[in-house]
N, CA, C and O atoms as a DFTB+ gen file, in Angstrom:
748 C
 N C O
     1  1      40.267      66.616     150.853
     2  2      39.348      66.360     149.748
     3  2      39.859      67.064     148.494
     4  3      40.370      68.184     148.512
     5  1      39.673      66.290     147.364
     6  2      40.138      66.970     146.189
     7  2      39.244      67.641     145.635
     8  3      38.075      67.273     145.754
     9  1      39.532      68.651     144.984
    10  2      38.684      69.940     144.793
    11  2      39.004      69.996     143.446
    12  3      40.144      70.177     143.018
    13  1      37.873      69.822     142.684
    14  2      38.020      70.522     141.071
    15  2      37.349      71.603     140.271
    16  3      36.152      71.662     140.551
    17  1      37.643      72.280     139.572
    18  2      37.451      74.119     139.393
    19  2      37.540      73.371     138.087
    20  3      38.096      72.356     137.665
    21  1      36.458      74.665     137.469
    22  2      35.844      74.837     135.718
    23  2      37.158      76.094     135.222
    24  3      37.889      76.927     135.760
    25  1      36.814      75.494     133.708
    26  2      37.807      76.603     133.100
    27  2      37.843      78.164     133.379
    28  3      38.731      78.982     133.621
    29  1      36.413      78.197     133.226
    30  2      36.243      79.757     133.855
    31  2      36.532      80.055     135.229
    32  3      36.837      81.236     135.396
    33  1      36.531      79.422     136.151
    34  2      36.604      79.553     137.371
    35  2      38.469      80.102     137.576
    36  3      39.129      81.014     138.073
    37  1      38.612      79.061     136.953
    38  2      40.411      78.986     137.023
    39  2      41.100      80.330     136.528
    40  3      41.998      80.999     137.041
    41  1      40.415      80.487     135.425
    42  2      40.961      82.023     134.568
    43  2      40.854      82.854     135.091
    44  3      41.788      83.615     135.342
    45  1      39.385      83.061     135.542
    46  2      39.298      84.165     136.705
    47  2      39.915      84.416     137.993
    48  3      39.782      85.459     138.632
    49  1      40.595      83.411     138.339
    50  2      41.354      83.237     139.755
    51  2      42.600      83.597     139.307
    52  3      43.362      84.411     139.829
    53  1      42.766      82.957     138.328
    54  2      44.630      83.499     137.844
    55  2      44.936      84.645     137.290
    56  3      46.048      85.166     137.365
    57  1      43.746      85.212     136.567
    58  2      44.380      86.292     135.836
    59  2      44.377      86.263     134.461
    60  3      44.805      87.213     133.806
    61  1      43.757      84.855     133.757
    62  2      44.292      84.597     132.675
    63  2      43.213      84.268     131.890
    64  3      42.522      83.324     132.275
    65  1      42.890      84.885     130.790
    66  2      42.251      85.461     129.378
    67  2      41.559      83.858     129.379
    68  3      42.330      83.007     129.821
    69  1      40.271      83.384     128.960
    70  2      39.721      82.285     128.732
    71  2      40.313      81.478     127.811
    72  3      40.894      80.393     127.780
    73  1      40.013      82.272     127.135
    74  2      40.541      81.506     125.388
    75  2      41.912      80.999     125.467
    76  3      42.296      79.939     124.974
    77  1      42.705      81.939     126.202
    78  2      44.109      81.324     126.938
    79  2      44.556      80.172     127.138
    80  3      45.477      79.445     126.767
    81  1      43.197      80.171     128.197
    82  2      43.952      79.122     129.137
    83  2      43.216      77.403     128.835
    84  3      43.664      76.272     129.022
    85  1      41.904      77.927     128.290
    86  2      41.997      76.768     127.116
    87  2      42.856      76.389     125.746
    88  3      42.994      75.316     125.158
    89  1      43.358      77.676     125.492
    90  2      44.543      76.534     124.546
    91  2      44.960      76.118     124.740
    92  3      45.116      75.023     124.199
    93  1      45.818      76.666     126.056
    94  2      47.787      75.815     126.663
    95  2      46.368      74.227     126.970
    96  3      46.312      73.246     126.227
    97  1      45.276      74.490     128.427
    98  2      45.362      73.389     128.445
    99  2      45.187      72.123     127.032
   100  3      45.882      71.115     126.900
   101  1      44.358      72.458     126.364
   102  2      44.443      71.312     124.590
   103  2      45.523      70.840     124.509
   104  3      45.736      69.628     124.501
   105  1      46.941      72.290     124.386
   106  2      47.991      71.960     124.129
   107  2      49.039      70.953     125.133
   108  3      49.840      70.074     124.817
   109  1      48.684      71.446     126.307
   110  2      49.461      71.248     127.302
   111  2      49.327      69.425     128.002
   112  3      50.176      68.598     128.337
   113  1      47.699      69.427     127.969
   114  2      46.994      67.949     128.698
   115  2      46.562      66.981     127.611
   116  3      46.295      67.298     126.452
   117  1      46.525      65.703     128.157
   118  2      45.610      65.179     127.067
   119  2      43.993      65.100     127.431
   120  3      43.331      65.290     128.451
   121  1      43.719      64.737     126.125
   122  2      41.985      64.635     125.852
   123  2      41.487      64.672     127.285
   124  3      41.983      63.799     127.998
   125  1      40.565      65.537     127.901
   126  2      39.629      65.127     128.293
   127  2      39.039      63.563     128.297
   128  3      38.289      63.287     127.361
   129  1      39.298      62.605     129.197
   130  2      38.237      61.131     129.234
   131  2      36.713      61.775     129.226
   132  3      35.912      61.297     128.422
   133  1      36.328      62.753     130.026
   134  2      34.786      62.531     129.822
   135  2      34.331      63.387     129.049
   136  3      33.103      63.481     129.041
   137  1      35.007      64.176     128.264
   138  2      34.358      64.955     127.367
   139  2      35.281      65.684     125.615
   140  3      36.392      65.371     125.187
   141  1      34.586      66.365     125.200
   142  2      35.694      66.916     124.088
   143  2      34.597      67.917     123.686
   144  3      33.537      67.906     124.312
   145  1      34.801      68.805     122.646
   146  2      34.339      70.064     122.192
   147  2      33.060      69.887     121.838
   148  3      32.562      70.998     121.655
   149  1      32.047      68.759     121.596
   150  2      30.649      68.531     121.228
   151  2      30.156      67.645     122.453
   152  3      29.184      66.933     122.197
   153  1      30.704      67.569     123.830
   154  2      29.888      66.219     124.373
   155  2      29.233      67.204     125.404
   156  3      28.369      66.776     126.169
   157  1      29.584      68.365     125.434
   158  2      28.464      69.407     126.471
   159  2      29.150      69.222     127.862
   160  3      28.803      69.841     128.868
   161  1      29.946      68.498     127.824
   162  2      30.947      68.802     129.339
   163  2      31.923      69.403     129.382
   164  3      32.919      69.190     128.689
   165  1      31.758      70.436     130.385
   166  2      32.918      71.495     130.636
   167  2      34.280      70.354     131.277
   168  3      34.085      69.356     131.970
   169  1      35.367      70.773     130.890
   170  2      36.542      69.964     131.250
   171  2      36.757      70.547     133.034
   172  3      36.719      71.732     133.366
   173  1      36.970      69.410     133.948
   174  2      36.957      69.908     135.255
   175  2      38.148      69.820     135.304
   176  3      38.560      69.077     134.413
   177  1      39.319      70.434     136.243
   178  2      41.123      70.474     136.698
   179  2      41.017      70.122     138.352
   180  3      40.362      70.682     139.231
   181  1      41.901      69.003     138.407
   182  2      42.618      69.139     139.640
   183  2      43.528      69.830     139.874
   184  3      43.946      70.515     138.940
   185  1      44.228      69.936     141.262
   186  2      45.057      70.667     141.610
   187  2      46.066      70.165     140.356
   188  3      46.442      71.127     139.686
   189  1      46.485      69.116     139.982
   190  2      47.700      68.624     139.473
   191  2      47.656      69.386     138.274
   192  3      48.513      70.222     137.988
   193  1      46.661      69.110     137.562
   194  2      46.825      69.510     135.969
   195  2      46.327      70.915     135.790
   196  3      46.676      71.588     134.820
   197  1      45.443      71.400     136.796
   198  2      45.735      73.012     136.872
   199  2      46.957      73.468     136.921
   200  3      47.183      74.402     136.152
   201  1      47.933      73.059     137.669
   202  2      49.551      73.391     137.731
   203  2      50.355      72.825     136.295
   204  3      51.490      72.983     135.845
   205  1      49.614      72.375     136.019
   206  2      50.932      71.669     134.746
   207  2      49.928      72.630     133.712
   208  3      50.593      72.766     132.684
   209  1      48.868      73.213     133.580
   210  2      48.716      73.993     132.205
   211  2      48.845      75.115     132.956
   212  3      48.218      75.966     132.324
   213  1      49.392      75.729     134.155
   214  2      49.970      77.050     134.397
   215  2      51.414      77.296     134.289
   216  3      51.974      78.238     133.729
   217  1      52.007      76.140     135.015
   218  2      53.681      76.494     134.418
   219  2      53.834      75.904     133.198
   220  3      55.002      76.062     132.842
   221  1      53.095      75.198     132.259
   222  2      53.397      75.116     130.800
   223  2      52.969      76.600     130.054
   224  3      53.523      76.992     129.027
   225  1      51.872      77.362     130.765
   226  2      51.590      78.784     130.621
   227  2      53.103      79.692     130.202
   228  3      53.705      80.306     129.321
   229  1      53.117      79.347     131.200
   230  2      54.473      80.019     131.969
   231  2      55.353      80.020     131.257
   232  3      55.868      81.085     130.919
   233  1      55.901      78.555     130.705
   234  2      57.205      78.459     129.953
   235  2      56.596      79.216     128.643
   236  3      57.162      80.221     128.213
   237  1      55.656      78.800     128.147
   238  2      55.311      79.729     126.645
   239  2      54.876      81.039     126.664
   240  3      54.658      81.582     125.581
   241  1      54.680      81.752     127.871
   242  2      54.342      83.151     127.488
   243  2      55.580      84.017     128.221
   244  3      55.997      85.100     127.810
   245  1      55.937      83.496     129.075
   246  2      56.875      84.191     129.885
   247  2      58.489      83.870     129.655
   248  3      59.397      84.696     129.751
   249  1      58.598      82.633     129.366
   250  2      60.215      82.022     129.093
   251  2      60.051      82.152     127.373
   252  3      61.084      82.291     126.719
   253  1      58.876      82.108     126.755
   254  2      59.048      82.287     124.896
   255  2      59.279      80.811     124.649
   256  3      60.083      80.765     123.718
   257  1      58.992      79.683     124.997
   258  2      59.129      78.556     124.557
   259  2      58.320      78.058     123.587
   260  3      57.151      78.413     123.736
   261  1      58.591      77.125     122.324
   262  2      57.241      77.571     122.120
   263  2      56.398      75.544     122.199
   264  3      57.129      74.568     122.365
   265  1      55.130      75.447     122.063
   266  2      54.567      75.046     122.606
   267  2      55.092      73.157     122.518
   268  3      55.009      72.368     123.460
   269  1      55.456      72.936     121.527
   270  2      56.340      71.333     121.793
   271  2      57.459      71.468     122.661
   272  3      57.794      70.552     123.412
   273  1      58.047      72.539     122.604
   274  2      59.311      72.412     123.497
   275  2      58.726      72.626     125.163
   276  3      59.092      71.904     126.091
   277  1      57.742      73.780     125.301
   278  2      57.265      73.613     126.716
   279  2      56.673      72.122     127.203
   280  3      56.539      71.878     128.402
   281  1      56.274      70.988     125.997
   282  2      55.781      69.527     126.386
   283  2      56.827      69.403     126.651
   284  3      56.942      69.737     127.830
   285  1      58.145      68.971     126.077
   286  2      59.182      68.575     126.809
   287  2      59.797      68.866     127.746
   288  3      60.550      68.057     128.288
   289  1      59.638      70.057     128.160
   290  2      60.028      70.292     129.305
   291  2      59.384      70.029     130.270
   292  3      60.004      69.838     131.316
   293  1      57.764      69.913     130.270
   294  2      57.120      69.642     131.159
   295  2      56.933      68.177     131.249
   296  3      56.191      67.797     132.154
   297  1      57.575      67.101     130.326
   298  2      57.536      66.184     130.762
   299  2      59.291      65.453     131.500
   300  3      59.633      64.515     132.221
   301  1      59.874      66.456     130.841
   302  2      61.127      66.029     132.133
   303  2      61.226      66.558     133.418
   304  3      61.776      66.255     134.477
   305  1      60.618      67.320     133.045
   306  2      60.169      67.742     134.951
   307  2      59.436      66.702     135.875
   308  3      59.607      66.356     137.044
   309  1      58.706      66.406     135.059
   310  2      57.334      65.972     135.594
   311  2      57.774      65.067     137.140
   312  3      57.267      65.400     138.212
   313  1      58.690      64.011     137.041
   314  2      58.753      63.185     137.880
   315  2      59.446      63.805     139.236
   316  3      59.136      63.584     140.407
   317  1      60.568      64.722     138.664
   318  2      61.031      65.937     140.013
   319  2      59.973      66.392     140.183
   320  3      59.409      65.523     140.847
   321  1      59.355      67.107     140.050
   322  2      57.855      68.435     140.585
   323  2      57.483      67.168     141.533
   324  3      57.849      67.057     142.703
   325  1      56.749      66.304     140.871
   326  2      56.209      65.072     141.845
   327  2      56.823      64.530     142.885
   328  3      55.962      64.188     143.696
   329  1      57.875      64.287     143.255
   330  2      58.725      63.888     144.054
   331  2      58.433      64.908     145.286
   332  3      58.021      64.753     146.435
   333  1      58.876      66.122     144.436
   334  2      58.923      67.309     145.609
   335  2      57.682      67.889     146.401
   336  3      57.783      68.717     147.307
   337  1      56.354      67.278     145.884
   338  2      55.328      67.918     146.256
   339  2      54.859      69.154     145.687
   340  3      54.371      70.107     146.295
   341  1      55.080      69.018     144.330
   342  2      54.491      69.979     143.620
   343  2      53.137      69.760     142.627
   344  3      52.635      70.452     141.741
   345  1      52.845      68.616     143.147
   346  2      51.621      68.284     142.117
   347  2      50.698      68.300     142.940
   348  3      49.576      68.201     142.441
   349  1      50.810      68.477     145.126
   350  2      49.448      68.499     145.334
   351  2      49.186      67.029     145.979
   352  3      48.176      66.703     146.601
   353  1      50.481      66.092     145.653
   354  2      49.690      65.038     146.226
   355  2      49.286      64.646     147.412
   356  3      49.782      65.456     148.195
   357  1      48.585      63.761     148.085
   358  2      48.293      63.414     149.214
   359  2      49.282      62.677     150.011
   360  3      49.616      62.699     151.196
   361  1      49.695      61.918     148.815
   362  2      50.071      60.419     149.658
   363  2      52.117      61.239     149.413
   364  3      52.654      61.547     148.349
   365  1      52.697      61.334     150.820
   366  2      53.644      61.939     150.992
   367  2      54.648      60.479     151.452
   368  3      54.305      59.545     152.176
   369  1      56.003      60.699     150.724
   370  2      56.854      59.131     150.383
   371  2      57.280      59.331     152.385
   372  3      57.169      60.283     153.156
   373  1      57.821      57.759     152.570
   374  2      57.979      57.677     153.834
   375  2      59.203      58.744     154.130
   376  3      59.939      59.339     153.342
   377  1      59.151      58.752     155.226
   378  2      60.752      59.539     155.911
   379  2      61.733      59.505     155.855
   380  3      62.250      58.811     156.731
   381  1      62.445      60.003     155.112
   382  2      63.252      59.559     154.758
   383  2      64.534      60.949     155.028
   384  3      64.040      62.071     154.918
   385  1      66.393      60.903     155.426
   386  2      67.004      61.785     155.607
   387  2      67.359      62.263     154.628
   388  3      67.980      61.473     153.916
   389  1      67.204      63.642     154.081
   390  2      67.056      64.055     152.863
   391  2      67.259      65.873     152.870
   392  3      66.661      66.725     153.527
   393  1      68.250      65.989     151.947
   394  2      67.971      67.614     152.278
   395  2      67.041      68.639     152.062
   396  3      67.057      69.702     152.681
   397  1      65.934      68.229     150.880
   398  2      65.136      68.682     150.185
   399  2      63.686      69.235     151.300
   400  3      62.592      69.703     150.986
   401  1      64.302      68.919     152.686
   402  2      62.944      68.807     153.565
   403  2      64.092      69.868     154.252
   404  3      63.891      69.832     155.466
   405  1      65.378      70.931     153.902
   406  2      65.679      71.548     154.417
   407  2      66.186      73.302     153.801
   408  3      66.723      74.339     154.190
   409  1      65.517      72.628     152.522
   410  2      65.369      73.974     151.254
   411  2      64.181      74.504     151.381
   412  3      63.123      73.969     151.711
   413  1      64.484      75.898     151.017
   414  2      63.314      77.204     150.989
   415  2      62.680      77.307     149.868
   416  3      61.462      77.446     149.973
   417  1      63.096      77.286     148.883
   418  2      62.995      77.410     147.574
   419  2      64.051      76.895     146.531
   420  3      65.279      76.902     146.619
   421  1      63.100      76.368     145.349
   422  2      63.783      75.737     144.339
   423  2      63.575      76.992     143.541
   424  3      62.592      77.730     143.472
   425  1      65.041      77.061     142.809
   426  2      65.020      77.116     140.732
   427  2      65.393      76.436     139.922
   428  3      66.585      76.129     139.894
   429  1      64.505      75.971     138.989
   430  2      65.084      75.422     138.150
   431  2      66.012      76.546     136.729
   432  3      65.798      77.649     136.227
   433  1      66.838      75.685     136.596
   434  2      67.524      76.613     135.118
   435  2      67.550      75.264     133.763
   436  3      67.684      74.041     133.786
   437  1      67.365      76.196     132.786
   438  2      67.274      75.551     131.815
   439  2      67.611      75.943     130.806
   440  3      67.384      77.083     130.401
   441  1      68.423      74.783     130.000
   442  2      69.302      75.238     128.877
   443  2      68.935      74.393     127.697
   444  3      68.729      73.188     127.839
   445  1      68.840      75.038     126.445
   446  2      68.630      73.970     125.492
   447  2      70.018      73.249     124.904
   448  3      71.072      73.885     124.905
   449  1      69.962      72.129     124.493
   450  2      71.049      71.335     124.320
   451  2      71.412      71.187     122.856
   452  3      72.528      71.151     122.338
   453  1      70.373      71.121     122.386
   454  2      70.672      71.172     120.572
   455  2      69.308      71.159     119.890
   456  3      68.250      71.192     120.518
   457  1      69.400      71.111     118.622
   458  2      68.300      71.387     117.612
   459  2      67.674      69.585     117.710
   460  3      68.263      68.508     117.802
   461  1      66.438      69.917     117.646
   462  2      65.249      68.771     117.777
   463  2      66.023      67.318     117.489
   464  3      66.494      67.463     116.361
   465  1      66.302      66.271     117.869
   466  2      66.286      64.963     117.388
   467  2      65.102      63.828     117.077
   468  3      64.318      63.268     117.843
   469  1      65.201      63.774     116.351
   470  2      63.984      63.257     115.355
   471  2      62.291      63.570     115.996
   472  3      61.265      62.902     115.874
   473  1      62.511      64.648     116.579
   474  2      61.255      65.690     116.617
   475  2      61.279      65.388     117.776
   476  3      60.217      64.872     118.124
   477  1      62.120      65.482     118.668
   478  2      62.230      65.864     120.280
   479  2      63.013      66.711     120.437
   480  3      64.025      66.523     119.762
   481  1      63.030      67.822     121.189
   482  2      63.652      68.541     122.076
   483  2      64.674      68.248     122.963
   484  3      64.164      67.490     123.789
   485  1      65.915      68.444     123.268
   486  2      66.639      68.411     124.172
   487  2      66.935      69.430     125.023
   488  3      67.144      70.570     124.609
   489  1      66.988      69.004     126.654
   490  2      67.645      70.587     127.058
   491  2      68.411      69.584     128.556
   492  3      68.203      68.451     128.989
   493  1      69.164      70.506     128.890
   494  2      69.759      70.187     130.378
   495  2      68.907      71.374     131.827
   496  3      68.517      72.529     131.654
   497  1      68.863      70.735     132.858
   498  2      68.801      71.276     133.947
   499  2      69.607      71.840     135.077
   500  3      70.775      71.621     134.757
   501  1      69.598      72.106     135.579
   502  2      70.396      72.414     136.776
   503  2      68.881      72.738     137.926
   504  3      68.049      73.610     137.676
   505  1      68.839      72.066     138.823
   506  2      67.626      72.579     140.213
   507  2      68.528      72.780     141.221
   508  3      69.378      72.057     141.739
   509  1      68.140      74.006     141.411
   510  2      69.070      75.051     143.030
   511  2      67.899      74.539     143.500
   512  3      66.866      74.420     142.841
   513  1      68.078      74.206     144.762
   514  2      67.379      74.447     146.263
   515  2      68.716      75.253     146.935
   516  3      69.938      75.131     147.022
   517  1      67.584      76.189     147.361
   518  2      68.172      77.483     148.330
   519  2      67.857      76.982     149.663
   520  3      66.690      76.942     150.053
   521  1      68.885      76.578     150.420
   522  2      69.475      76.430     151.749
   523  2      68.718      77.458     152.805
   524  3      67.711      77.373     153.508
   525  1      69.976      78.730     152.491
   526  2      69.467      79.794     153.448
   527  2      70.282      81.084     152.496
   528  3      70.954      80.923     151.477
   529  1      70.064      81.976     152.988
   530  2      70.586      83.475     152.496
   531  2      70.685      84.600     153.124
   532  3      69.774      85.427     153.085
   533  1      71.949      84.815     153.878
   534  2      72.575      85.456     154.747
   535  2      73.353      86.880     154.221
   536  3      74.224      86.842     153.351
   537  1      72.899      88.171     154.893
   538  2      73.638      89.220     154.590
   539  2      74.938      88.761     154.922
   540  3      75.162      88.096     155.934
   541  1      75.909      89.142     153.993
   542  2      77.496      89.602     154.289
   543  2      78.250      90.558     153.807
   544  3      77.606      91.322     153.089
   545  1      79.372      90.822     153.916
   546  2      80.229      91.828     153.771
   547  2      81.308      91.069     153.262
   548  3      81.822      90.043     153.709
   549  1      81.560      91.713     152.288
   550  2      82.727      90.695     151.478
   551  2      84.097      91.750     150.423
   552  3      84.163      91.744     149.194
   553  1      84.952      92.482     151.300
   554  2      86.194      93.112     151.047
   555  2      85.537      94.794     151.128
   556  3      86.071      95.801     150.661
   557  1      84.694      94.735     151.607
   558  2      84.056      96.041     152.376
   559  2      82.638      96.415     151.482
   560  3      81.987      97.450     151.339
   561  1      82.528      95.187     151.021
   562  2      80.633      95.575     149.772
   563  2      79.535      94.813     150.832
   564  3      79.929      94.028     151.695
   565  1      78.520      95.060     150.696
   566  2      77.442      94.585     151.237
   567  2      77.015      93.499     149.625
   568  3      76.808      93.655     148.422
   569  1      77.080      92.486     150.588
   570  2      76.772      91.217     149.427
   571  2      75.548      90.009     150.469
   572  3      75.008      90.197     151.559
   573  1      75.492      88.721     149.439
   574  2      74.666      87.602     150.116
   575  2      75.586      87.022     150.192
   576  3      76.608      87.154     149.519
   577  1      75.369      86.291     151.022
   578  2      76.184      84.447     150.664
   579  2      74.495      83.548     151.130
   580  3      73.607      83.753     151.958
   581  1      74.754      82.557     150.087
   582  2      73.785      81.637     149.960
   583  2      74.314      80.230     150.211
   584  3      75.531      80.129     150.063
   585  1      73.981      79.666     150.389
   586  2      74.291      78.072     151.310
   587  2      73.379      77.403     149.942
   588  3      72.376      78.111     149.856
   589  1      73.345      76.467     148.997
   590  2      72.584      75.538     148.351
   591  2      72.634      74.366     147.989
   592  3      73.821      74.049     148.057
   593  1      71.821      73.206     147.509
   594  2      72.129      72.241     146.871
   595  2      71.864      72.160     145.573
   596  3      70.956      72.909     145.213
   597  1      72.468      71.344     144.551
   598  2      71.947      71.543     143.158
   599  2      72.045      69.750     142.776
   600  3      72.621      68.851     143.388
   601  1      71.274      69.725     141.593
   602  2      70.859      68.923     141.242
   603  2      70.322      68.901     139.654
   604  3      69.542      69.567     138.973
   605  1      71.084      67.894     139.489
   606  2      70.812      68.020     137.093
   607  2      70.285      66.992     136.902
   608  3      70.671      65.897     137.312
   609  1      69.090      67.282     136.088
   610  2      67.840      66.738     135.284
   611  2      69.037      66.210     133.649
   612  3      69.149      67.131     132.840
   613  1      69.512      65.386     133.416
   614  2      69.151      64.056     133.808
   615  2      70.193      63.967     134.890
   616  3      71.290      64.507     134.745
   617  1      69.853      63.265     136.020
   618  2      70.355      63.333     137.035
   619  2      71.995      62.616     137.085
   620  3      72.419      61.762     136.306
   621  1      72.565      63.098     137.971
   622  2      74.080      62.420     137.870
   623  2      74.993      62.757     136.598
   624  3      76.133      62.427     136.269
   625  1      73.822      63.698     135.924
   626  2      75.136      64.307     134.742
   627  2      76.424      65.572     135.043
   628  3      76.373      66.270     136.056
   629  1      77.100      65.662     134.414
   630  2      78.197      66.155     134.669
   631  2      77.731      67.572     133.997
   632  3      77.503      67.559     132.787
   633  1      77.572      68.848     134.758
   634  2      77.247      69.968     133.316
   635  2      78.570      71.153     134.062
   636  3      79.027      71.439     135.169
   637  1      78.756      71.553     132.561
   638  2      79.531      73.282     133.139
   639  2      78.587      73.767     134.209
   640  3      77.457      73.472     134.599
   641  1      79.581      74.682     134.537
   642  2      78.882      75.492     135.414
   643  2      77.484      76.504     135.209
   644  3      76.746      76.251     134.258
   645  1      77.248      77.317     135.863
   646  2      75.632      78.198     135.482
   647  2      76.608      79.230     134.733
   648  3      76.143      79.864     133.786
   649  1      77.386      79.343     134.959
   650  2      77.816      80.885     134.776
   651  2      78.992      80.524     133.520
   652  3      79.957      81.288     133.505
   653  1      78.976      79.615     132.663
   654  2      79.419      79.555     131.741
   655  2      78.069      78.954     130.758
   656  3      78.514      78.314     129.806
   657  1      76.878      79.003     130.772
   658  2      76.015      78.270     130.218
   659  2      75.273      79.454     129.367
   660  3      75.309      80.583     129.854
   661  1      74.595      79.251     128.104
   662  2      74.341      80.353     127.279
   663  2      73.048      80.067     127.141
   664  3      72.611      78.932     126.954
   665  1      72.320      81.185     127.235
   666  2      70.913      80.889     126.324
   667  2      69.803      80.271     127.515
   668  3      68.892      79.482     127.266
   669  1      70.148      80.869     128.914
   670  2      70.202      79.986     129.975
   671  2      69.088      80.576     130.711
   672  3      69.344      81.648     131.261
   673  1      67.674      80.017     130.868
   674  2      66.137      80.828     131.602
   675  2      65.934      79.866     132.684
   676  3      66.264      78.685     132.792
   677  1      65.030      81.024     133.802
   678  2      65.196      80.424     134.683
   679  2      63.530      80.151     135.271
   680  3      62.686      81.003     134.993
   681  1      63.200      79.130     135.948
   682  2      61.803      79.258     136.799
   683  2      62.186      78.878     138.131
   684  3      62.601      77.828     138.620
   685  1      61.830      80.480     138.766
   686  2      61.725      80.618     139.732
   687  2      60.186      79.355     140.901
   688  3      59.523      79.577     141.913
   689  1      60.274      78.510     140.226
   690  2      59.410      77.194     141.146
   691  2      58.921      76.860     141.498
   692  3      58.171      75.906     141.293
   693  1      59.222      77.900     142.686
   694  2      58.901      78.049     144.754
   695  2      58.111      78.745     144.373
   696  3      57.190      78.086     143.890
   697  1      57.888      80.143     144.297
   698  2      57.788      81.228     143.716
   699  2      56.430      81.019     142.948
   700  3      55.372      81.439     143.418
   701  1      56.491      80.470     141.955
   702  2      55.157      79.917     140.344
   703  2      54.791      79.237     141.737
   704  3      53.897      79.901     142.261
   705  1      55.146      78.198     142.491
   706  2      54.340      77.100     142.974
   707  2      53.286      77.982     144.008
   708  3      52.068      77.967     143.829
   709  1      53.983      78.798     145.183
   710  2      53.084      79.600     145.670
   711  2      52.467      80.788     145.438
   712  3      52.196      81.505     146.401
   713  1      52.181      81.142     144.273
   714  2      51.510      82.421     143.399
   715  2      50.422      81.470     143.154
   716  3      49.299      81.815     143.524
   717  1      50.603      80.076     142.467
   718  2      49.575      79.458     141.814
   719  2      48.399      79.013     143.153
   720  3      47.203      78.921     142.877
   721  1      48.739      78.844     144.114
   722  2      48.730      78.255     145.545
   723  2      47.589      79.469     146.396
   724  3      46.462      79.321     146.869
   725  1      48.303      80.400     146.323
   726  2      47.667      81.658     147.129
   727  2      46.634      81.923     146.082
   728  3      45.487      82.071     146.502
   729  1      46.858      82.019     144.637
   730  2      45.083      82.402     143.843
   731  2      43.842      81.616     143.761
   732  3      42.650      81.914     143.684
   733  1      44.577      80.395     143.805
   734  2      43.207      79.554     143.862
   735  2      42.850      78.645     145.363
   736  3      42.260      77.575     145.512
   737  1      43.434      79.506     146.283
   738  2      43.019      78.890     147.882
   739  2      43.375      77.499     148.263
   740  3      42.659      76.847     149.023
   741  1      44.744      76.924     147.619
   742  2      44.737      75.590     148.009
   743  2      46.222      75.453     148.812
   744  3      47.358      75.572     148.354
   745  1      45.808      75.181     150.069
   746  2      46.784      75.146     151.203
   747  2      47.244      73.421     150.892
   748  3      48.080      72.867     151.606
């Protein structure tokens, strides 16, 4: 059953200042259908769009984005998060052989690509899914080795590597997805 929580309810579960978390959402969602600032209805959140005005939170208070560029980012995400089961949905795609049903955790990284084009934002991705992560020993140091897959938003593009990339923030995903998950009780 889908479960929907009031603004206050939500703030108080997360941690996060009222006035807050009604801006990002204004900023973050569109209009309210059943209501707006004079119709006397409190705006209700599903799981989905509770998550999209917390990691749009996220990118603007914690990554410094500022609030058009966190829309764009949250709308090139949008269709990965969904794919992966990050919006909550019910209806789960058929079975399919796939590695993504054999990762622990995603990061995404994100890089901006250039200055606005005709008032859009550009940036590139890179999404790690973490495999596994194994102690090793490597010429007598105690190190990891990590096993992963990666994957670039827009997909099939060709990018440098992470470790030549500048200006380069990261969301930890997995991580935001189950913090957001464990505060407001939704298994």
């Amino acid at each position: 059953m889908l479960k929907f929580i009031s603004n206050r309810e939500i703030s108080e579960k997360l941690g996060i200042n009222l006035a807050k978390w009604k801006r990002w959402s204004r900023e973050l969602l569109p209009p309210d259908p059943l209501g707006g600032l004079q119709s006397g209805y409190a705006r209700q959140y599903n799981p989905a769009d509770a998550f999209t005005v917390y990691l749009g939170g996220h990118v603007i208070a914690d990554l410094k984005y500022t609030v058009p560029e966190s829309r764009q980012i949250l709308a090139d995400l949008h269709d990965w998060l969904a794919r992966h089961g990050f919006y909550f949905d019910p209806i789960q795609p058929a079975s399919t052989p796939d590695i993504g049903r054999l990762v622990q955790a995603y990061q995404i990284y994100i890089q901006p690509n250039t200055a606005p084009v005709n008032g859009h934002y550009r940036f590139h991705y890179i999404i790690r899914g973490i495999l596994s992560t194994v102690p090793a020993q490597y010429k007598g140091f105690h190190a990891h080795q990590e096993l992963r897959s990666e994957t670039t938003l827009p997909e099939n593009q060709t990018l440098p590597p992470l470790h030549l990339w500048r200006h380069v923030k990261l969301i930890n995903i997995s991580a935001l997805h189950d913090r957001f998950t464990e505060l407001l009780s939704y298994k």
